[in-house]
C-alpha angles and dihedrals in degrees: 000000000000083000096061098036093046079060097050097041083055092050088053099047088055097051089043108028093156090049107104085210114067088053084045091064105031091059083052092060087037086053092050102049102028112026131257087297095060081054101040085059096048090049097057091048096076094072090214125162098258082192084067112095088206075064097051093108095059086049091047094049096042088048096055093049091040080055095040086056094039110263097139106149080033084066106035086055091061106049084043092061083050096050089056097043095055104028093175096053112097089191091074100046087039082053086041083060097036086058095041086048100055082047103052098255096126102164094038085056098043084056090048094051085048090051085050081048102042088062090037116024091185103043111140104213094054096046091061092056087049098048087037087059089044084046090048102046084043102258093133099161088053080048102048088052089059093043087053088048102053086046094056087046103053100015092187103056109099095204113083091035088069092053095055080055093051095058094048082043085058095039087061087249100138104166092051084043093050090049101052085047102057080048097059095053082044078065102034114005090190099054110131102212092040096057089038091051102038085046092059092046091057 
């Protein structure tokens, strides 16, 4: 019910207009029902400081439409102001890769994931790009090590259970494989790659 939903997000939004998240999930629905540039325009409505790490959300989300619709350099400017802003933080440079990434830009992307790691050696975002490039270029036992550090690192996270999966998938390894996977839904039952993978399996 978008129309519904559209009333009580504005009605959120108005009684916390400094909360990231009720601009968060407007621009979903905005997203869903619109397209990247609908969000895009919630999103910047908020007026937050984008520099701010509590903000990081609201970056990470109009990164990724400016780069849907094809912003790129829009994007990569601003996490670069807030790189530069917030020079501790690991979740800015890990975003900086993430954008030069998307962009082509791979090694580029793998120094700004070792900045992320350099600050925090056991940052899990982070973790999971650089397992995802090992895993890229076919290092999939590199990979795999990332993939068992970010896991270790965020044990909920589903994520990067089911990846582990995917590489014992790919080494042939099925038991192993089976196994990651049920422990991902055990995580996050309704997680897409896990049932799909753990289906064929089966």
């Amino acid at each position: 019910n978008y129309k519904q939903a559209e009333g009580t997000l504005s009605t959120l939004r108005l009684r916390a207009p400094t909360q990231p998240v009720s601009y968060l999930e407007f621009a979903e629905l905005k997203r869903v029902t619109e397209g990247p540039a609908a969000a895009l325009e919630v999103l910047l409505q908020g007026d937050f400081d984008l520099t701010h790490p509590a903000n990081s959300p609201i970056l990470r989300a109009i990164a990724q439409d400016s780069l849907t619709l094809g912003k790129g350099g829009y994007a990569l400017a601003l996490v670069d102001e807030a790189v530069a802003a917030h020079p501790a933080s690991p979740d800015f440079p890990d975003l900086r890769g993430r954008v030069l990434a998307s962009l082509s830009r791979q090694a580029e992307a793998e120094k700004a994931f070792s900045q992320a790691l350099d600050l925090d050696p056991e940052f899990p975002p982070s973790l999971e790009a650089r397992g995802s490039q090992a895993l890229w270029s076919g290092d999939l036992e590199l990979a795999l090590g990332y993939f068992e550090r970010a896991a270790q690192a965020e044990p909920s996270n589903a994520q990067y259970v089911y990846l582990q999966g995917q590489i014992r998938y790919a080494q042939s390894a099925s038991e192993r494989a089976e196994s990651l996977f049920r422990r991902a839904l055990a995580l996050d039952p309704w997680h897409v790659g896990a049932n799909n993978d753990l289906a064929w399996l089966l």
